[in-house]
C-alpha positions as CSV (number, residue, x, y, z in Angstrom):
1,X,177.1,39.0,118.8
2,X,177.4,41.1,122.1
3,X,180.9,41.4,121.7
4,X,180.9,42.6,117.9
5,X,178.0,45.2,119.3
6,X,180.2,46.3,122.6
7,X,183.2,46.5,120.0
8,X,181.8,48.6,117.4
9,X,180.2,51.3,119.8
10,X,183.6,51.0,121.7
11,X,185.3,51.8,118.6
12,X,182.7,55.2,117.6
13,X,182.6,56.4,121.0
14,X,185.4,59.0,120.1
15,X,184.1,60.1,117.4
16,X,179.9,60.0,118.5
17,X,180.3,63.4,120.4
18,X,180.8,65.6,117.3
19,X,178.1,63.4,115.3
20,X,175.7,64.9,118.0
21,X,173.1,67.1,116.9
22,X,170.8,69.6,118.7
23,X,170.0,71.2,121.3
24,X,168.6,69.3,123.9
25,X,171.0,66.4,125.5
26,X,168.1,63.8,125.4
27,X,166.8,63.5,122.0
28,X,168.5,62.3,118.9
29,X,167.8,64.6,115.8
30,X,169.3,64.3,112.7
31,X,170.0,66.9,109.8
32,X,169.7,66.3,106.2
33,X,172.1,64.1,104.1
34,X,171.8,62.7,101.0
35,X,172.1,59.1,100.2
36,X,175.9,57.3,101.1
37,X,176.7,60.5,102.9
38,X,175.1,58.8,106.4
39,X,176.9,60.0,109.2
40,X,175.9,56.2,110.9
41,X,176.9,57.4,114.6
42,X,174.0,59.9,116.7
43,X,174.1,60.2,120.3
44,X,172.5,62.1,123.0
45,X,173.1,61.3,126.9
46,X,173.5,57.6,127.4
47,X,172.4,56.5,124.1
48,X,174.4,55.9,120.9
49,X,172.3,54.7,117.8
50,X,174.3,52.9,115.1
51,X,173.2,52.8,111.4
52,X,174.0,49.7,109.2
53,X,173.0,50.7,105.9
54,X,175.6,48.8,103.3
55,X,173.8,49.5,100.1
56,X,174.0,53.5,100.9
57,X,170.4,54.0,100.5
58,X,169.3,55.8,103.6
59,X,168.7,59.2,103.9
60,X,167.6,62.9,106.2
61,X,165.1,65.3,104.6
62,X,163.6,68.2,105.8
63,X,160.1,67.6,106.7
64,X,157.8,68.7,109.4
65,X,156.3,66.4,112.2
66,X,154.3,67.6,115.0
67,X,153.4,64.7,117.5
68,X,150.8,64.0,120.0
69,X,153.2,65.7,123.2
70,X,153.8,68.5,121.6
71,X,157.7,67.5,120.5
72,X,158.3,69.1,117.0
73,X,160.9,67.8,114.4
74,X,161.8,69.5,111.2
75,X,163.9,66.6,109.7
76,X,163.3,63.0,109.6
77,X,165.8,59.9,108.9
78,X,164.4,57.6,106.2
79,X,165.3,53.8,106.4
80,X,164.0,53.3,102.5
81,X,163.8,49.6,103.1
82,X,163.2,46.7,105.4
83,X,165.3,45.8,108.4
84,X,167.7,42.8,107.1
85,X,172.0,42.8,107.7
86,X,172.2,45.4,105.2
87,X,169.6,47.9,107.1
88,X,169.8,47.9,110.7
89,X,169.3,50.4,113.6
90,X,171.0,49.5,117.0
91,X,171.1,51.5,120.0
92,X,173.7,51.2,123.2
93,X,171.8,52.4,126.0
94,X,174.0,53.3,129.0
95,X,171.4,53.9,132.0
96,X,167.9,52.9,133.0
97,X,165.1,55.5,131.7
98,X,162.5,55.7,128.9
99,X,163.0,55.9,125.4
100,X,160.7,57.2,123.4
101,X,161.0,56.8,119.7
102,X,159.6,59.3,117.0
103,X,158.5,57.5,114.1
104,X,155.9,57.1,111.3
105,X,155.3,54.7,108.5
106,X,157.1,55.8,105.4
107,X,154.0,55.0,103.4
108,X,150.8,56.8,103.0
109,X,148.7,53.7,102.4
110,X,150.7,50.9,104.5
111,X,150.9,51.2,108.2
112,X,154.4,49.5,109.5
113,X,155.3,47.7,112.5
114,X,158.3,48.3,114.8
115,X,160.0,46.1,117.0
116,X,162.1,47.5,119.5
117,X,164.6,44.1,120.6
118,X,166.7,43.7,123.4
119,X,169.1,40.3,121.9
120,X,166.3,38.1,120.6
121,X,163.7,39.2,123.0
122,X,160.9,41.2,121.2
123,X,160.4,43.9,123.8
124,X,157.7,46.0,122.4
125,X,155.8,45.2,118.8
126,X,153.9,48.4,117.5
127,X,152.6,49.8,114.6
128,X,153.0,53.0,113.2
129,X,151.0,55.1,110.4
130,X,151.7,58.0,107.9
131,X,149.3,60.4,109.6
132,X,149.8,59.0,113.2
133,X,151.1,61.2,116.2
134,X,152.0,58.7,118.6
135,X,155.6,58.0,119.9
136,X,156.5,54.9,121.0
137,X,157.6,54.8,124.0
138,X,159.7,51.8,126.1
139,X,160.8,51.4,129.7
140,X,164.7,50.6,129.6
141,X,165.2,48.6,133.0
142,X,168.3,47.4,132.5
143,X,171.5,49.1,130.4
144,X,172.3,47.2,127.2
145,X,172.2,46.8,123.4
146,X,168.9,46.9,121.7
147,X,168.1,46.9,118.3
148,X,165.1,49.2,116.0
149,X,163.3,46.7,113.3
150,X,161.3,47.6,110.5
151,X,160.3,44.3,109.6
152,X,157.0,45.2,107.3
153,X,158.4,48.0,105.1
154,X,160.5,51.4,105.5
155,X,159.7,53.9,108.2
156,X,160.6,57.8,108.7
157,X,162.4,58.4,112.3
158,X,162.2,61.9,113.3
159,X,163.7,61.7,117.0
160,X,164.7,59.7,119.8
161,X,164.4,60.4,122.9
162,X,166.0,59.0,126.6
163,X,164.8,60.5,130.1
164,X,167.5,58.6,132.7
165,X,165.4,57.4,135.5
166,X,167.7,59.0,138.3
167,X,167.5,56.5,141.5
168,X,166.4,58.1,144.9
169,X,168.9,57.4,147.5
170,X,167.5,55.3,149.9
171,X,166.2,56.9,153.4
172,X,168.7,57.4,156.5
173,X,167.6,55.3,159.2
174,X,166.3,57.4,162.4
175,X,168.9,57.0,165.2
């Protein structure tokens, strides 16, 4: 399964710089498309997030999201169903950092949960709500594939964000 991952983001590399979008070099943003019209490669500095969506049913609308730090979005990717091998989100994550994922339940009346995996270890289990303001945010420790599930329903992704954690050189010895 690594190898198909490692393949396919391999394969979209070429192509993932022009599918960028934005401004800023560390957040993923998205502007709108309609449904079958998903570009399914964003990037920002060492991440690239892959969409599976076979049945064409995912979508960008304009929509206006404030969150609890301030970060703004005035677009947000819409997942329209549950995670399954027909809707996925992965992410290739090229350096150690923190990801910080933008997202709200899709629903007014259901919160959702999100699972952030790393292979088949559940990493970070959290629930997100319509009117919530709270990013979710993940220490990457070591470079990889991970994957974004929305096992309870549909959720509304509005950014995501990676700060590299840049390693201090270690300290000369005194002579």
């Amino acid at each position: 399964m690594k190898k198909l991952f490692t393949t396919i983001f391999a394969a979209l590399l070429t192509i993932a710089a022009s599918a960028q979008i934005g401004t800023d070099p560390t957040m993923i943003t998205f502007k709108p498309f309609s449904p079958g019209n998903n570009p399914m490669v964003f990037n920002c500095d060492n991440v690239f997030m892959y969409v599976v969506d076979d049945n064409n049913k995912m979508t960008c609308d304009e929509h206006i999201r404030t969150f609890r730090d301030g970060q703004r979005f005035t677009t947000r990717f819409k997942t329209v169903s549950t995670s399954s091998r027909t809707s996925q989100i992965y992410l290739s994550i090229k350096a150690k950092g923190t990801l910080t994922i933008y997202a709200t339940s899709a629903s007014s009346e259901v919160d959702r949960q999100v699972v952030i995996l790393k292979g088949a270890k559940d990493l970070v289990t959290d629930i997100v709500e319509q009117k919530s303001k709270r990013p979710i945010s993940l220490e990457i420790d070591k470079p990889g594939e991970y994957q974004i599930m929305y096992p309870d329903g549909p959720i509304n992704i509005y950014g995501i964000r990676f700060i590299e954690k840049k390693e201090e050189p270690a300290p000369a010895e005194a002579k």
